[in-house]
C-alpha positions as CSV (number, residue, x, y, z in Angstrom):
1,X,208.6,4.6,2.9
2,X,212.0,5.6,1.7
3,X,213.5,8.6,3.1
4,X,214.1,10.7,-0.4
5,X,210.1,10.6,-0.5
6,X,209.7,11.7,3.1
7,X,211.5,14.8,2.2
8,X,209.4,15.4,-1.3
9,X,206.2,15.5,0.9
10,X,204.5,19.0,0.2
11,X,203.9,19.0,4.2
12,X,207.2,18.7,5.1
13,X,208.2,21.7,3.1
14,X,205.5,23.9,4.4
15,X,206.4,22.7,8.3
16,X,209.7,23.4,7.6
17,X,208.6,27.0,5.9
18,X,206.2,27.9,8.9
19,X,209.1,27.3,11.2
20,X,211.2,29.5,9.4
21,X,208.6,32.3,9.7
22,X,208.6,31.1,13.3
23,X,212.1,31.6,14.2
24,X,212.0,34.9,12.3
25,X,209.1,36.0,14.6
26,X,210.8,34.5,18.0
27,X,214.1,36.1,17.1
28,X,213.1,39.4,16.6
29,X,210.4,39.7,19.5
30,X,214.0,38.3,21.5
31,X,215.6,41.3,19.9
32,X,213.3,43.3,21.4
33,X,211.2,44.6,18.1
34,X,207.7,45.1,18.6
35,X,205.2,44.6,16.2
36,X,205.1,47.8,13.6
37,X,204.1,48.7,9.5
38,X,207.9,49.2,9.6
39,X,208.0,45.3,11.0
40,X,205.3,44.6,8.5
41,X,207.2,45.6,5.3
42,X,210.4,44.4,5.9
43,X,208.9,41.2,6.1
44,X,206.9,42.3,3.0
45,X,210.4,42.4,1.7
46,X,212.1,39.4,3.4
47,X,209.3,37.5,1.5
48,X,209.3,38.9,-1.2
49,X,213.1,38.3,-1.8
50,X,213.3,34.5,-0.5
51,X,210.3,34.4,-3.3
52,X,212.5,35.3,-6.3
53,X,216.1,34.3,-4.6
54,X,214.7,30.9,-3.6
55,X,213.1,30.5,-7.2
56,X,216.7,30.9,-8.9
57,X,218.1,28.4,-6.6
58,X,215.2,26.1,-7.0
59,X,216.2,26.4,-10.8
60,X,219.9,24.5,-9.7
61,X,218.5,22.2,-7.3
62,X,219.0,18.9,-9.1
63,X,215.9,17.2,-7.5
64,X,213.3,18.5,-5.2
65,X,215.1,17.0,-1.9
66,X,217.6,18.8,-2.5
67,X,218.4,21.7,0.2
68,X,217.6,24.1,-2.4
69,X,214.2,23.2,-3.2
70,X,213.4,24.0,0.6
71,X,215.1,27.6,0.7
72,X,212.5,28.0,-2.2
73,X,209.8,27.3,0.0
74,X,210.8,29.5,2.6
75,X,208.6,32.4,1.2
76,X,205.6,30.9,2.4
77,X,206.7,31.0,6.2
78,X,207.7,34.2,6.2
79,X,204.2,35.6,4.4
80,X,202.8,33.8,7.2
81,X,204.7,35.6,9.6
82,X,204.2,39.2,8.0
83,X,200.4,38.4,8.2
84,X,200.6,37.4,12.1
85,X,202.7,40.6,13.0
86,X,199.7,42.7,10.7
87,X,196.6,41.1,12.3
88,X,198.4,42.5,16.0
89,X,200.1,45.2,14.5
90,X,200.7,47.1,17.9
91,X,202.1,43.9,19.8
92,X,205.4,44.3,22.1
93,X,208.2,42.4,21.5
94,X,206.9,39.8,24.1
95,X,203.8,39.4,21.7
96,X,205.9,39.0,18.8
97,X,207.7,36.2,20.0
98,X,204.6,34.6,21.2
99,X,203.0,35.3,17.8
100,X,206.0,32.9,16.7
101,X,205.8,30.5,18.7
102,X,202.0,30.1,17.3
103,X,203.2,30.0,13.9
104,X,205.4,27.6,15.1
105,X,202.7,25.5,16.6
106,X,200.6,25.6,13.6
107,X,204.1,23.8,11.5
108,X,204.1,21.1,13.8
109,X,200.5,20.5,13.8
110,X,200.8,20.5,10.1
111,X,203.4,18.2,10.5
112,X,201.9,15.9,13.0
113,X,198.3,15.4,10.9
114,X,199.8,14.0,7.8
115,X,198.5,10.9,8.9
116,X,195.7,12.5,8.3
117,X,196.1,14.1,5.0
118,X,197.1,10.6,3.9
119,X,193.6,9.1,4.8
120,X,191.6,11.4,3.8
121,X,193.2,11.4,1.0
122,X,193.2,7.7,0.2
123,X,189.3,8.0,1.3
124,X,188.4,10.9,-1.2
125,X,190.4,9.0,-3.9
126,X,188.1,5.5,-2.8
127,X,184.8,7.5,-2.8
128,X,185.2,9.0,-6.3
129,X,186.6,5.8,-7.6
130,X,190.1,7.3,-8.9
């Protein structure tokens, strides 16, 4: 497999968007924020900002591998992350970072079973004859 395809794979770019969120989550329980509505919007608003700013840069990327098509992506992770912090919404900054590090976990599983994907995939595609 050549190595501009690797990059183009949609689980790549939502591994690389959950770890985002991740970091996000890990940096700010280190900072000492607990989890909060005020926590909760201004991810709200983190997302909502890598949404539009990362859809105006996916509009220059020149191809999807390039470095701009996976700032676009980037929304997704940190959505992920505003959920996590609202479903424990009175965690301690401890918590938070913990919360993170599960986000994190789920990327790299995601990343991990694209074997997988791929043969499930090729199996549904067998079954149903396309």
């Amino acid at each position: 497999m050549c190595m501009e395809r690797w990059r183009d794979e949609p689980e790549v770019r939502l591994t690389l968007a959950l770890l985002a969120g991740a970091a996000v989550l890990v940096a700010l329980g280190t900072a000492g924020v607990g989890g909060s509505v005020v926590l909760v919007v201004a991810l709200a608003a983190l997302t909502v900002f890598a949404r539009f700013a990362g859809g105006r840069l996916l509009d220059t990327a020149w191809r999807r591998a390039d470095p701009h098509g996976y700032v676009a992506d980037l929304w997704v992770g940190f959505l992920v992350a505003g959920v996590a912090v609202l479903l424990v919404l009175d965690a301690t900054s401890g918590e938070v970072q913990a919360l993170g590090g599960l986000v994190g976990l789920v990327g790299m599983a995601n990343y991990f079973l694209r074997p997988v994907y791929r043969i499930l995939f090729a199996l549904g595609q067998r079954i149903t004859g396309s």
